[in-house]
C-alpha positions as CSV (number, residue, x, y, z in Angstrom):
1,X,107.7,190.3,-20.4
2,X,106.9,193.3,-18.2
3,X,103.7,192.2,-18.1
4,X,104.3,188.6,-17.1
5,X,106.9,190.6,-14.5
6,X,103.7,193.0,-13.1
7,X,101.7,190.0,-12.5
8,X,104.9,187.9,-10.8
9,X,105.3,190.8,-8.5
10,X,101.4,191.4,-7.5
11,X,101.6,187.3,-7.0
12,X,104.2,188.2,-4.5
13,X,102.5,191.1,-3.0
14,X,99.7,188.9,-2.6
15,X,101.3,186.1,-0.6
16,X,102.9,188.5,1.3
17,X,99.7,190.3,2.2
18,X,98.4,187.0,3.1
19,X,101.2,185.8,5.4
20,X,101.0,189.0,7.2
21,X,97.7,188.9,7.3
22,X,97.9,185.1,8.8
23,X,100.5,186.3,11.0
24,X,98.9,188.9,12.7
25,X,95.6,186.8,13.0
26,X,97.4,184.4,14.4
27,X,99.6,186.9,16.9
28,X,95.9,188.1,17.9
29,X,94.7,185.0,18.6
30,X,97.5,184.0,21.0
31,X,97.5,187.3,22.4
32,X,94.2,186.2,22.8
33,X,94.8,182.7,24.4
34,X,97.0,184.8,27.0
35,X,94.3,186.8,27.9
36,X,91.8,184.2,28.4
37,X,94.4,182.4,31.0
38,X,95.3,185.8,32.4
39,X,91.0,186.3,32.6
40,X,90.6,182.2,33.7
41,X,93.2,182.6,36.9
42,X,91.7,185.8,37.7
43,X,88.3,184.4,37.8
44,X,89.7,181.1,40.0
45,X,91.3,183.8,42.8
46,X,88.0,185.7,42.4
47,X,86.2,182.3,43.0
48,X,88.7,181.2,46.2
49,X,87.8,184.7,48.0
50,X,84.5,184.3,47.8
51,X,84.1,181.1,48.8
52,X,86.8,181.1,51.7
53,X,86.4,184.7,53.1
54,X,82.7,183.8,54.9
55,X,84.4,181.6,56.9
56,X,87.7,183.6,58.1
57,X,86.7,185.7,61.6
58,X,88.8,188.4,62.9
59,X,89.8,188.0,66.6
60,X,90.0,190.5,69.5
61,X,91.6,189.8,72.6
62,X,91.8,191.4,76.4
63,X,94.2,190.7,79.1
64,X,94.1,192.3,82.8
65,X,97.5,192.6,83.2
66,X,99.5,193.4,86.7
67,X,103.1,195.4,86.0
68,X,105.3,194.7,88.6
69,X,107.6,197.2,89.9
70,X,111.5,197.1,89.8
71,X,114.0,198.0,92.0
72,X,116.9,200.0,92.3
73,X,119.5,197.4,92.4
74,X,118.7,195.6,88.9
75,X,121.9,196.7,87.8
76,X,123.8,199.9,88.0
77,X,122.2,201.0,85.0
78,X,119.6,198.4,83.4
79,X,118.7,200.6,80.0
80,X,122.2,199.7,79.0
81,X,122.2,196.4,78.9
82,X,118.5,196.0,78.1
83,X,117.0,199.1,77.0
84,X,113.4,200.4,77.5
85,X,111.8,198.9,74.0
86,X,113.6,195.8,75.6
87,X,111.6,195.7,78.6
88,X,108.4,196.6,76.8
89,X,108.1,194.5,74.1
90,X,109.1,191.2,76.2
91,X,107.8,192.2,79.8
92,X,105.8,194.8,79.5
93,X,107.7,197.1,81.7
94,X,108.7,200.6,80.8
95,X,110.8,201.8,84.0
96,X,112.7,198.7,85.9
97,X,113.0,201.4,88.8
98,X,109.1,201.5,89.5
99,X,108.3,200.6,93.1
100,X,104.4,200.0,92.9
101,X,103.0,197.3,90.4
102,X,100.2,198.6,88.6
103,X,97.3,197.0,86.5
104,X,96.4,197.8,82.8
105,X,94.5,195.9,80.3
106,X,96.5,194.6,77.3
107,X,94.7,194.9,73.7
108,X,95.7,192.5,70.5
109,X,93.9,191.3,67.5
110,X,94.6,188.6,65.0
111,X,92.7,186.5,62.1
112,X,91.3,182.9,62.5
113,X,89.1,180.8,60.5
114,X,86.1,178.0,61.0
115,X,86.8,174.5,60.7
116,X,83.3,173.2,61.6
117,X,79.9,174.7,61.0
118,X,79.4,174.0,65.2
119,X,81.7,177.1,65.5
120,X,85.6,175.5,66.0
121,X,87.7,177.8,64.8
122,X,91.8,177.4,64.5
123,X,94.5,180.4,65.1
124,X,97.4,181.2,66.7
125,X,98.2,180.3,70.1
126,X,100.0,183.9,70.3
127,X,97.0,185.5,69.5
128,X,94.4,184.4,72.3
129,X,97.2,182.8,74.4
130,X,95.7,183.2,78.0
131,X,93.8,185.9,77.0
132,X,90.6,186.9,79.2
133,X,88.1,187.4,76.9
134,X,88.1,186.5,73.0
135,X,85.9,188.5,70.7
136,X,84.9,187.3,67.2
137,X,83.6,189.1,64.3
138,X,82.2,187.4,62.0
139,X,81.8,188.5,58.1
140,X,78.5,189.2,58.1
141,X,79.3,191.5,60.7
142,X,78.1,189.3,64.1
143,X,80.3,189.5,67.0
144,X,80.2,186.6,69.1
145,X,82.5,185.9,72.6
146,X,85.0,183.3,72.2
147,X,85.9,180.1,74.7
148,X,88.9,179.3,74.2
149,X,89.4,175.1,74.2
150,X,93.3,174.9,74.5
151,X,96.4,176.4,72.9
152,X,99.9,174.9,72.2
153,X,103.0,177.2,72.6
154,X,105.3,174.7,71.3
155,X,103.7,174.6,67.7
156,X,101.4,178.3,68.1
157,X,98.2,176.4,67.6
158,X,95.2,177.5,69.3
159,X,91.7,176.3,68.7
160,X,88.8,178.7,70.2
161,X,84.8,178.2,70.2
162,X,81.9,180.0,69.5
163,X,77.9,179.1,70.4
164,X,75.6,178.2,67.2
165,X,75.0,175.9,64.5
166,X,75.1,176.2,60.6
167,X,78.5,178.7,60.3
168,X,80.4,178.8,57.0
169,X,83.5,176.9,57.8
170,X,86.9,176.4,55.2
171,X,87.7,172.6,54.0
172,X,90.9,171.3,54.7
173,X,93.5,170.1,52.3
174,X,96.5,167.9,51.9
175,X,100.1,169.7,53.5
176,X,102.1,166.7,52.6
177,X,101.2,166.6,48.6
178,X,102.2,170.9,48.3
179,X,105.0,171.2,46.2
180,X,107.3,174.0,45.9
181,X,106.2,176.5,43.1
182,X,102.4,176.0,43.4
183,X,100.1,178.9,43.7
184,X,98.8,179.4,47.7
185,X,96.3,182.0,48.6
186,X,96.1,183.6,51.9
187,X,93.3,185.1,53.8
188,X,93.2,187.4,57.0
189,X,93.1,190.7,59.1
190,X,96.2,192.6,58.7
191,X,96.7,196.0,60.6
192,X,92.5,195.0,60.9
193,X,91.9,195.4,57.4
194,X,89.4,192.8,56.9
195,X,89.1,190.2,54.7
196,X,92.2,191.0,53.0
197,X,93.4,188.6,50.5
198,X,96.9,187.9,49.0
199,X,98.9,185.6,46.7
200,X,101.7,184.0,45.8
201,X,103.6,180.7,45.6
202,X,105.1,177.8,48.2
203,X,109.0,179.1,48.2
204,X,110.3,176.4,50.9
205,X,108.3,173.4,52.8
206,X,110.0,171.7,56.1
207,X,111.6,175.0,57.5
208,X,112.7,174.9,61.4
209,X,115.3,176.8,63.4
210,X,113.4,180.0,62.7
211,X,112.9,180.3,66.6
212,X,109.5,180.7,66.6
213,X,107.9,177.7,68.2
214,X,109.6,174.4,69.5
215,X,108.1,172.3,67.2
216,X,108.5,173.4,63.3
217,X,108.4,172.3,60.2
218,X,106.5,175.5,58.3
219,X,105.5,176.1,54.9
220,X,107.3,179.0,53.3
221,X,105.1,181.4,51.0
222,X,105.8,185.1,49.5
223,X,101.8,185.4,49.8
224,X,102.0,188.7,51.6
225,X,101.5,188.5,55.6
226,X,101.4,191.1,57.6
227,X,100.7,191.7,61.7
228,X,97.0,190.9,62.2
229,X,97.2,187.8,59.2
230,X,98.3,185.8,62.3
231,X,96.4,182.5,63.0
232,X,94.1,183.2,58.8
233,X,94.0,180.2,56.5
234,X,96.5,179.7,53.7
235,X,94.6,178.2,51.0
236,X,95.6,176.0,47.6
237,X,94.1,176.8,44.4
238,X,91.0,174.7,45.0
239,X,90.5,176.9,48.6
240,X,91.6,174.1,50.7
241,X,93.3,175.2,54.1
242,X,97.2,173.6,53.8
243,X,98.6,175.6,56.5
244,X,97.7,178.2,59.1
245,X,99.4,182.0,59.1
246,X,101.8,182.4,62.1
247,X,104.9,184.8,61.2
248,X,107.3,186.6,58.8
249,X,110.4,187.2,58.4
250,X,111.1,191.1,58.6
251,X,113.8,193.5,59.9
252,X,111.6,196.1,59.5
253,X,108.7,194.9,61.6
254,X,106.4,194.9,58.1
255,X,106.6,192.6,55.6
256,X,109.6,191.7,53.3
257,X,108.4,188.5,51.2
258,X,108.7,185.9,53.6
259,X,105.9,184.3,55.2
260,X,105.8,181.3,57.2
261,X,102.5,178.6,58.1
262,X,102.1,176.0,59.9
263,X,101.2,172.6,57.6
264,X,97.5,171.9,58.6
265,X,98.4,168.2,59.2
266,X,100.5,169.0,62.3
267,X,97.7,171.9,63.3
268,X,94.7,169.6,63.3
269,X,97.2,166.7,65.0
270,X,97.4,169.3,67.6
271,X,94.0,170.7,67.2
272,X,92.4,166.8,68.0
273,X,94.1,166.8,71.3
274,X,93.0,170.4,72.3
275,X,89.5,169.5,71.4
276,X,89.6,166.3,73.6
277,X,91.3,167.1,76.4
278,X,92.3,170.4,76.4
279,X,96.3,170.5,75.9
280,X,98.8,168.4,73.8
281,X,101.0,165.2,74.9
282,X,104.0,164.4,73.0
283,X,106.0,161.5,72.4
284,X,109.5,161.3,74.1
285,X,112.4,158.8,73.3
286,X,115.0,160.7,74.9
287,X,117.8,161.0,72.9
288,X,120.3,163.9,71.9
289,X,120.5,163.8,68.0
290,X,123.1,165.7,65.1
291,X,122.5,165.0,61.2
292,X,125.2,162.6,59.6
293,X,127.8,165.0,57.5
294,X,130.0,163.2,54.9
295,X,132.7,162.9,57.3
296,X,130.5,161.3,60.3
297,X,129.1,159.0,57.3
298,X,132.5,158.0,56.4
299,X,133.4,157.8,60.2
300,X,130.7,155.0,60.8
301,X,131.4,153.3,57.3
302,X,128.4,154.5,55.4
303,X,128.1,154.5,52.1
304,X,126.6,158.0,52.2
305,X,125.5,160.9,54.3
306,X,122.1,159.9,55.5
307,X,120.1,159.4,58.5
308,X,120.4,161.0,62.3
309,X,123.4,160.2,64.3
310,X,122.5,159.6,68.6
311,X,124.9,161.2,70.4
312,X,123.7,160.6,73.8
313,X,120.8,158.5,75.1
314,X,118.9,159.3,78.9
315,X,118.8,156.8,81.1
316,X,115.6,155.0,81.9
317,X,114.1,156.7,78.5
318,X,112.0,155.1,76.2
319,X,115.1,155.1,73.8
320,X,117.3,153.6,76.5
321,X,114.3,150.6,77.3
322,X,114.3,150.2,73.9
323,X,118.3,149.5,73.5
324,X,118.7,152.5,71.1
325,X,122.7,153.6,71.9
326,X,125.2,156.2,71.6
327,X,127.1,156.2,68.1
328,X,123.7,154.5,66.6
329,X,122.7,156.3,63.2
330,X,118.9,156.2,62.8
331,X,117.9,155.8,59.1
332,X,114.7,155.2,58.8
333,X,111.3,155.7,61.1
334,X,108.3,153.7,60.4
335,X,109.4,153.1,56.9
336,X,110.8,156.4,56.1
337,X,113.8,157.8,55.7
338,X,115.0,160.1,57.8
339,X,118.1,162.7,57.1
340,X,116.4,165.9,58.9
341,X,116.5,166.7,62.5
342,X,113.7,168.9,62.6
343,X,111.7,166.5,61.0
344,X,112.7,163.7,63.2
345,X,111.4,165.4,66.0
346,X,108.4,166.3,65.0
347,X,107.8,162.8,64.0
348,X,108.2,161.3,67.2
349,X,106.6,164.0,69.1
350,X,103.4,163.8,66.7
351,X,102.9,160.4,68.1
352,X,101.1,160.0,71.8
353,X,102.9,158.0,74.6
354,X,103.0,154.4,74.4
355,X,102.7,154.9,70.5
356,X,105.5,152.0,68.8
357,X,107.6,153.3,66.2
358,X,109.9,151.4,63.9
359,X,113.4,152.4,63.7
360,X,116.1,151.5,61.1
361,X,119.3,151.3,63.0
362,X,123.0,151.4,61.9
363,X,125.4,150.0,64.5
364,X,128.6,148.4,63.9
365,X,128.9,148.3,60.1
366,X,125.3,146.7,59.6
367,X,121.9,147.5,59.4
368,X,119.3,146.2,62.2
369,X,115.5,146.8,63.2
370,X,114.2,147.5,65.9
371,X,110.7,148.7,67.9
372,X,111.0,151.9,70.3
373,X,107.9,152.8,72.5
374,X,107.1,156.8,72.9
375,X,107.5,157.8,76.7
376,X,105.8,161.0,77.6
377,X,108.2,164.5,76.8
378,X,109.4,166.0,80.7
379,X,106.9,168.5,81.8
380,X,103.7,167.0,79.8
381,X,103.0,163.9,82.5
382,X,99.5,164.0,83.7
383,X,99.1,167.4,86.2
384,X,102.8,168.3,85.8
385,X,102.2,171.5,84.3
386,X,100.0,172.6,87.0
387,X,102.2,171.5,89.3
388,X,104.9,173.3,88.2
389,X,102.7,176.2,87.8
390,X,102.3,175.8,91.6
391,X,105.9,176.0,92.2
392,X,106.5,179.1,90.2
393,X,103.7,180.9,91.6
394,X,105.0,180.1,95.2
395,X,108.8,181.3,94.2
396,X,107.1,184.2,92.6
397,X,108.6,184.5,88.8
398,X,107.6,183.3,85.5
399,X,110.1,182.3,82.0
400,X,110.2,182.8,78.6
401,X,112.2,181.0,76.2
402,X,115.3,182.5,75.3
403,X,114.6,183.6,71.6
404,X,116.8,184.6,69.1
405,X,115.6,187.9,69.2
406,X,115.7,188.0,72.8
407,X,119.3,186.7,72.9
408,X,120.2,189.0,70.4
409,X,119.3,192.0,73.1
410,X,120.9,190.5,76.0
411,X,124.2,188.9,75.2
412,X,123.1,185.5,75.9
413,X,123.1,182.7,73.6
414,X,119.2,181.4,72.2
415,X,118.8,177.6,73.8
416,X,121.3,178.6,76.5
417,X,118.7,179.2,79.3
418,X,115.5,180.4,80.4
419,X,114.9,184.5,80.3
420,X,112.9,185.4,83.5
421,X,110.1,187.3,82.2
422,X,108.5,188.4,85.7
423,X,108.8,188.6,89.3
424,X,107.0,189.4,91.8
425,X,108.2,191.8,94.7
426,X,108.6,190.4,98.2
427,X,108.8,186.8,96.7
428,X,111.2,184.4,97.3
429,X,112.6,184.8,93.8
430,X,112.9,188.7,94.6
431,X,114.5,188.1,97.8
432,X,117.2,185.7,96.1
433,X,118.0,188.6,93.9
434,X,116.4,187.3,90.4
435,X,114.7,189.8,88.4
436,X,113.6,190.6,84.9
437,X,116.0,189.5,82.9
438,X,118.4,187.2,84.7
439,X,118.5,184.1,82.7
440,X,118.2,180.5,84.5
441,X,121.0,177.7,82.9
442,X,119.3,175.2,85.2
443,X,117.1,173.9,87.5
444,X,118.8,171.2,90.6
445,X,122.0,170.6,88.2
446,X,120.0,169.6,85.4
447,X,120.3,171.7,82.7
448,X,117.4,173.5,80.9
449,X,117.3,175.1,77.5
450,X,113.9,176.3,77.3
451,X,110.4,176.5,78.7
452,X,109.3,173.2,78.8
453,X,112.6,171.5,80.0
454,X,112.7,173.9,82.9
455,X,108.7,173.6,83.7
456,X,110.0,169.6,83.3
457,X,112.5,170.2,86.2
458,X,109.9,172.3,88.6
459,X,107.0,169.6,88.2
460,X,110.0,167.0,90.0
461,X,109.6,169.6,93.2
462,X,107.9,168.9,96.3
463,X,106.1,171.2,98.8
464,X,109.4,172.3,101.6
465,X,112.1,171.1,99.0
466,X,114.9,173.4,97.9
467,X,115.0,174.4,94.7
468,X,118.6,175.4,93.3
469,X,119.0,177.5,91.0
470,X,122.2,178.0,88.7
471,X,121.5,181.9,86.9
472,X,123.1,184.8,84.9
473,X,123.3,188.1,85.2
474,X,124.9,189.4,82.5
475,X,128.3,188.2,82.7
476,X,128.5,186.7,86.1
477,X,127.0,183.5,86.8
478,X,126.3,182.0,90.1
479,X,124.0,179.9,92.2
480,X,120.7,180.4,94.3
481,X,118.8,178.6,96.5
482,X,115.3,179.1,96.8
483,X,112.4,177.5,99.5
């Protein structure tokens, strides 16, 4: 018996030797498995740099600037209301009492990256802006001048040029098919650390009302971005450009895990119309537009919360022509629904003058089609920017948008004005008591809520007409006229 029991228990032993035995081959061969994927998505990033990196440039830029002087009657005491990182960081000025202007040349760098082996490269619009001379370097360490060939404000695209043939240049991928969670690679300059490259993962797609262009619809990443990544590629996992590095999200100036890009299909829609003629042309309908809530959905007898409700249509716009009216709920545009503001405006304004779009209408209960032609957006007809360019050079002050951070400095509201951003002394902005600062509500009684509405309003004027003027000055608002 104690022998049958011996050889029962070294069965046991056995077996159990074996199981572990299995156990831990087979824990070591998934621990393997692991590591091969871990070694396999190290190897892909690896492969992404170095086939993408060749083709990212860092950018230099130079501005001569001209600092006008202030004046002792901007306020009793203009640091307290604006203070002097205020007035630096948005006009450039570090004493509004100064009485002499004074010239200094302006420094700023950036990324970019080739998108044709002719030597077209994309960026950022704020970093060559109307810059005076563009410098490129080149990984191989070349360093080639720049032309610029336009640059949009109203989406930060920019497209720039260099001279030669045969450069390494990135392909570009699909922005529409990115889906939240996927892996995204980024590629720049930051702080002008060279070909610097980060990862991480698409956290948000469509995001606008960030305040950082006028048309956006940006990717969101946590692919680390930093200053100087501005205008670099963000790449998919087969090194395809999906969007193009603009800003972050920070309160401390440095970054905090929130990155945003523009999708590459509205950057090469803009990047098209740079290339042939030099700046962009939207399409208008002229309409003032709110999402539908499920109250407003119930309101109009809809079934659910969908679509964009028109609160107020221009006349003589292309949406007036084309019988769109107040109370209509737009539900669909060329086939697609449409719930988003943002997105609706980008749409429409992605789409030159004259262009037809389909519109799904709900009006009185019912559903109905109809066909709206684009006009052109105020501001963008043929020559009206240099005409209103004309017109602010003669009054003597230029305008910024009023920003959220800008707002956030003067009291002001963002979209409530215009923020004059310069004036020049002796002109007949000066004389009319406008000066850094003094925000503009509108232009001849029509209202203006940013940049291009009021450059919109000063293309209308003629040589000799007056120009009136409705402005704030920190609390008190008033009216000037200027000639």
């Amino acid at each position: 018996m104690k022998r049958r029991h011996d050889i029962r228990n070294i069965v046991v032993l056995t077996a159990s030797i074996a199981a572990s035995v299995a156990m831990t081959t087979a824990a070591l061969d998934a621990a393997d498995d692991a590591t091969s994927i871990l070694r396999q998505t190290s190897s892909a990033f690896t492969a992404i740099a170095k086939k993408t990196v060749p083709a990212v440039v860092f950018i230099e830029v130079e501005k001569d600037v001209e600092m006008g002087g202030g004046h002792p009657g901007f306020y009793n005491d203009p640091h307290q209301l604006y203070g002097d990182d205020f007035l630096r960081r948005f006009f450039g000025q570090e004493n509004p009492h100064q009485s002499q202007p004074r010239k200094f040349r302006q420094m700023g760098q950036g990324s970019g990256f080739l998108i044709s082996k002719d030597g077209y490269i994309l960026t950022n619009n704020h970093v060559v802006g109307d810059a005076d001379r563009i410098r490129v370097t080149l990984k191989d360490g070349r360093k080639l001048d720049a032309e610029r060939i336009g640059s949009d404000s109203k989406s930060e695209v920019a497209v720039i040029r260099i001279k030669g043939n045969d450069f390494p240049y990135l392909e570009l991928g699909d922005s529409e098919s990115l889906e939240i969670g996927e892996w995204v690679i980024a590629v720049g300059t930051p702080f002008g650390l060279a070909e610097t490259v980060t990862a991480g993962i698409v956290s948000a797609k469509g995001r606008s009302n960030i305040g950082i262009a006028d048309y956006e619809s940006f990717i969101q990443t946590d692919a680390a971005i930093n200053p100087g990544n501005s205008g670099g590629p963000l790449l998919n996992i087969d090194g395809k450009v999906v969007g193009v590095n603009t800003a972050i999200y920070s309160r401390t100036g440095g970054y905090m895990g929130i990155g945003f890009a523009i999708p590459i299909k509205m950057a090469v829609a803009i990047k098209d119309q740079l290339v042939k003629t030099g700046k962009v042309v939207r399409g208008y309908l002229g309409i003032y537009i709110q999402e539908v809530d499920t109250d407003l959905a119930e309101s109009f007898g809809m079934k659910k919360a969908t679509g964009i409700l028109v609160s107020q249509v221009m006349p003589d716009s292309a949406a007036d022509k084309a019988g769109l009216q107040e109370e209509d709920v737009i539900l669909e545009l060329n086939g697609h629904e449409v719930s988003e503001v943002g997105s609706f405006r980008n749409e429409v304004a992605s789409h030159v003058p004259g262009s037809k779009l389909k519109l799904s209408i709900w009006r009185d209960g019912k559903e109905i089609k109809m066909t709206a032609e684009t006009g052109t957006l105020p501001g963008e007809e043929e020559g009206a920017e240099e005409v209103a360019a004309k017109v602010s050079e003669r009054l003597g002050f230029d305008v910024l948008d009023l920003t959220a951070e800008i707002a956030a400095h003067t009291g002001y509201e963002e979209g409530e004005g215009v923020i004059v951003s310069e004036v020049d002394l002796g002109s007949a902005a000066w004389q009319a008591g406008i000066r850094q600062g003094t925000l503009i509500t509108s232009v001849n009684r029509e209202g203006v809520s940013n940049a291009s509405e009021f450059q919109g309003q000063m293309a209308k004027i003629k040589e000799g007409d007056v120009v009136l003027l409705k402005i704030r000055d920190g609390r008190a608002t008033r009216y000037i006229t200027l000639r």
